[in-house]
C-alpha positions in Angstrom: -39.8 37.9 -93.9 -38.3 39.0 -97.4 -41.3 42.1 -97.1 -40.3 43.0 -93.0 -36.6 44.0 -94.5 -38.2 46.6 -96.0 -40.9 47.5 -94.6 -38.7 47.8 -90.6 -35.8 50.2 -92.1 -33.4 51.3 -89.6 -32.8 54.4 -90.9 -29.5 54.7 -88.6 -28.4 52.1 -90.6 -29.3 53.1 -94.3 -31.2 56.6 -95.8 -32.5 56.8 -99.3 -34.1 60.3 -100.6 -35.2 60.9 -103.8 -36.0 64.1 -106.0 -39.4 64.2 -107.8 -41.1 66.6 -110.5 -44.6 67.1 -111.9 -44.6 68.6 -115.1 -48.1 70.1 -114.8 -51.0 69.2 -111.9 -52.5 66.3 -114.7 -49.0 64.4 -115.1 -47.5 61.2 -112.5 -44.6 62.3 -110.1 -41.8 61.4 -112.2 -38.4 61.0 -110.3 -35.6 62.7 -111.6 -32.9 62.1 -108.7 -31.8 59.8 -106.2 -29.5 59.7 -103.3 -28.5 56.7 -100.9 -26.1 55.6 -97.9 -26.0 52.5 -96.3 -23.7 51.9 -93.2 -20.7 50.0 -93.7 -20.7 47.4 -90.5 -16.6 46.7 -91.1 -16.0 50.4 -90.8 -12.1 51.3 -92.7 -10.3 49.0 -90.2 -7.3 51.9 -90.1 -9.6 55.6 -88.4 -13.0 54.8 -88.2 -14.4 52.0 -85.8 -17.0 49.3 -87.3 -20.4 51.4 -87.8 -19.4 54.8 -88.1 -18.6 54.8 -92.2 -21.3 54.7 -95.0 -20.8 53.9 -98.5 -22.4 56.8 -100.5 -24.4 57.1 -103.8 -26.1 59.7 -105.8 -27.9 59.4 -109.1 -29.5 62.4 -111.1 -31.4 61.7 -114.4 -29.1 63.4 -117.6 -31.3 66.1 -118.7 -31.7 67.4 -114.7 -27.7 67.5 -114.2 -25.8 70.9 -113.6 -28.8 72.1 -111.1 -27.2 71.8 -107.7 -29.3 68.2 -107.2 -26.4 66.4 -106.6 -25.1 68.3 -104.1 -28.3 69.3 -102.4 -28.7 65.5 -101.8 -25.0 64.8 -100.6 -24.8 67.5 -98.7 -28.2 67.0 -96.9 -27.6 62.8 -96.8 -24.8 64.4 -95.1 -26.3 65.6 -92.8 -28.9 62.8 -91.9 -25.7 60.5 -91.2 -23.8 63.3 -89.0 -27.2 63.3 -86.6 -27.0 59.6 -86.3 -23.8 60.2 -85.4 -21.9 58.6 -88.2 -18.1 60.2 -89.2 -18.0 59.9 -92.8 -18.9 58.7 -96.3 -17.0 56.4 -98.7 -17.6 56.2 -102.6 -15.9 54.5 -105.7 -16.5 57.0 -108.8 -14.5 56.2 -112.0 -11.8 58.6 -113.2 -14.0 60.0 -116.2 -17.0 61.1 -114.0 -15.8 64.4 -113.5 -18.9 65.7 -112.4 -19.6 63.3 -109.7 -15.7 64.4 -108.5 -16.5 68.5 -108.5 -20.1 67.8 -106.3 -17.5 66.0 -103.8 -14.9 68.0 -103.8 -17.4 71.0 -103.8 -19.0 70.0 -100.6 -18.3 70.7 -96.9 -17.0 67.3 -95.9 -13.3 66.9 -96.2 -12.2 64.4 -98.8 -9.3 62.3 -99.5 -9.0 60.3 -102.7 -7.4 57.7 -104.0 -6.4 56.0 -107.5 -6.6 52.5 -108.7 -7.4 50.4 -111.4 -9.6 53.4 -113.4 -11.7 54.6 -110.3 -11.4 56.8 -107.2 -11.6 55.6 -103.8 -12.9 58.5 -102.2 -13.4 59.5 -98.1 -15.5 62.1 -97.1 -15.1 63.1 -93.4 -18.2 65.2 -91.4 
Protein backbone atom coordinates (compact mmCIF):
# COMPACT_ATOMS: atom_id res chain seq x y z
CA UNK A 1 0.00 0.00 0.00
CA UNK A 2 2.85 2.45 1.18
CA UNK A 3 4.40 1.75 -2.73
CA UNK A 4 0.56 2.32 -4.59
CA UNK A 5 0.79 6.15 -3.09
CA UNK A 6 3.30 6.58 -5.31
CA UNK A 7 3.25 4.60 -7.85
CA UNK A 8 -1.06 5.87 -8.66
CA UNK A 9 -0.18 9.81 -8.66
CA UNK A 10 -3.07 11.94 -9.33
CA UNK A 11 -1.47 14.34 -11.05
CA UNK A 12 -4.61 16.75 -10.59
CA UNK A 13 -3.84 16.52 -7.27
CA UNK A 14 0.06 17.11 -7.02
CA UNK A 15 2.91 17.81 -10.05
CA UNK A 16 6.61 17.46 -9.43
CA UNK A 17 9.19 18.41 -12.44
CA UNK A 18 12.55 18.47 -12.23
CA UNK A 19 15.65 20.01 -14.25
CA UNK A 20 18.53 17.68 -15.18
CA UNK A 21 22.11 18.17 -16.83
CA UNK A 22 24.73 15.87 -18.32
CA UNK A 23 27.98 17.24 -18.22
CA UNK A 24 29.38 15.26 -21.09
CA UNK A 25 27.62 11.92 -22.87
CA UNK A 26 30.02 9.55 -20.21
CA UNK A 27 28.59 11.40 -16.91
CA UNK A 28 25.02 10.37 -14.68
CA UNK A 29 22.06 12.81 -15.16
CA UNK A 30 22.70 14.99 -12.31
CA UNK A 31 19.59 17.12 -11.17
CA UNK A 32 20.14 20.57 -10.74
CA UNK A 33 16.41 21.88 -10.12
CA UNK A 34 13.21 21.01 -8.77
CA UNK A 35 9.78 22.30 -8.76
CA UNK A 36 6.52 20.99 -6.93
CA UNK A 37 2.66 21.70 -6.14
CA UNK A 38 0.48 19.76 -4.19
CA UNK A 39 -3.30 20.74 -3.90
CA UNK A 40 -4.43 22.15 -0.79
CA UNK A 41 -7.92 20.13 0.04
CA UNK A 42 -9.01 23.13 2.63
CA UNK A 43 -8.65 25.68 -0.09
CA UNK A 44 -8.19 29.66 1.72
CA UNK A 45 -11.59 29.32 3.40
CA UNK A 46 -12.09 33.36 2.46
CA UNK A 47 -11.94 33.26 -2.19
CA UNK A 48 -11.05 30.13 -3.24
CA UNK A 49 -13.33 26.98 -2.59
CA UNK A 50 -11.72 23.60 -1.05
CA UNK A 51 -9.47 22.15 -4.11
CA UNK A 52 -8.78 24.92 -6.26
CA UNK A 53 -5.37 26.33 -4.26
CA UNK A 54 -1.89 24.54 -4.33
CA UNK A 55 0.84 25.21 -2.08
CA UNK A 56 3.93 25.83 -4.30
CA UNK A 57 7.75 25.09 -4.19
CA UNK A 58 10.73 25.46 -6.25
CA UNK A 59 14.31 24.50 -5.54
CA UNK A 60 17.40 25.23 -7.81
CA UNK A 61 20.94 23.97 -6.87
CA UNK A 62 23.35 27.30 -5.86
CA UNK A 63 25.78 27.27 -8.61
CA UNK A 64 22.60 27.01 -11.45
CA UNK A 65 20.71 30.11 -9.86
CA UNK A 66 20.30 33.46 -11.86
CA UNK A 67 19.41 31.28 -15.22
CA UNK A 68 15.67 31.77 -15.57
CA UNK A 69 15.18 27.98 -13.92
CA UNK A 70 13.12 29.12 -11.39
CA UNK A 71 10.87 30.82 -13.33
CA UNK A 72 10.78 28.53 -16.24
CA UNK A 73 9.41 25.91 -13.62
CA UNK A 74 6.82 28.28 -11.86
CA UNK A 75 5.65 29.64 -14.61
CA UNK A 76 5.26 26.26 -16.51
CA UNK A 77 3.93 24.41 -12.97
CA UNK A 78 1.77 27.26 -13.61
CA UNK A 79 0.48 26.27 -16.19
CA UNK A 80 -0.06 22.40 -15.49
CA UNK A 81 -2.35 23.63 -12.47
CA UNK A 82 -4.44 26.30 -14.65
CA UNK A 83 -5.24 23.14 -17.20
CA UNK A 84 -6.50 21.07 -14.26
CA UNK A 85 -8.33 23.92 -13.65
CA UNK A 86 -6.88 25.04 -10.36
CA UNK A 87 -7.01 29.17 -9.47
CA UNK A 88 -3.89 29.70 -7.80
CA UNK A 89 -0.71 29.01 -5.89
CA UNK A 90 0.25 29.67 -2.19
CA UNK A 91 3.94 29.79 -0.75
CA UNK A 92 5.72 30.75 2.56
CA UNK A 93 9.31 32.28 1.56
CA UNK A 94 11.21 34.03 4.37
CA UNK A 95 11.85 37.82 4.15
CA UNK A 96 15.70 37.34 3.22
CA UNK A 97 15.09 35.14 0.07
CA UNK A 98 15.02 37.82 -2.16
CA UNK A 99 15.45 35.84 -5.03
CA UNK A 100 12.69 33.43 -4.58
CA UNK A 101 10.43 37.06 -4.09
CA UNK A 102 11.75 38.66 -7.70
CA UNK A 103 10.90 34.99 -9.68
CA UNK A 104 7.21 35.56 -8.05
CA UNK A 105 6.80 38.80 -8.39
CA UNK A 106 8.36 38.49 -11.96
CA UNK A 107 5.84 36.07 -13.20
CA UNK A 108 2.45 36.36 -14.85
CA UNK A 109 0.26 35.28 -11.95
CA UNK A 110 -0.92 38.14 -9.82
CA UNK A 111 0.46 38.05 -6.26
CA UNK A 112 -0.46 39.35 -3.02
CA UNK A 113 1.79 38.98 -0.01
CA UNK A 114 1.76 39.14 3.33
CA UNK A 115 4.16 39.64 6.54
CA UNK A 116 4.54 37.72 9.62
CA UNK A 117 6.75 36.35 12.00
CA UNK A 118 10.09 36.71 9.41
CA UNK A 119 8.33 35.12 6.28
CA UNK A 120 5.89 35.91 3.42
CA UNK A 121 2.67 34.56 2.94
CA UNK A 122 2.36 34.82 -0.62
CA UNK A 123 -0.95 34.19 -3.21
CA UNK A 124 -0.38 33.83 -6.68
CA UNK A 125 -3.67 34.02 -8.72
CA UNK A 126 -3.88 32.34 -12.64
Amino acid sequence: QQIQQFANVDWSEQMSIVGVINEDETSREQIVAMGNYYVLPEGDNVIFPPGSLAEVSILVLDQFQNRGIGKFLLDFLGQIAKSYGLRGFIAEVLIENTKTMHIIESSRFKVIRKMGDGIYEVKMTF
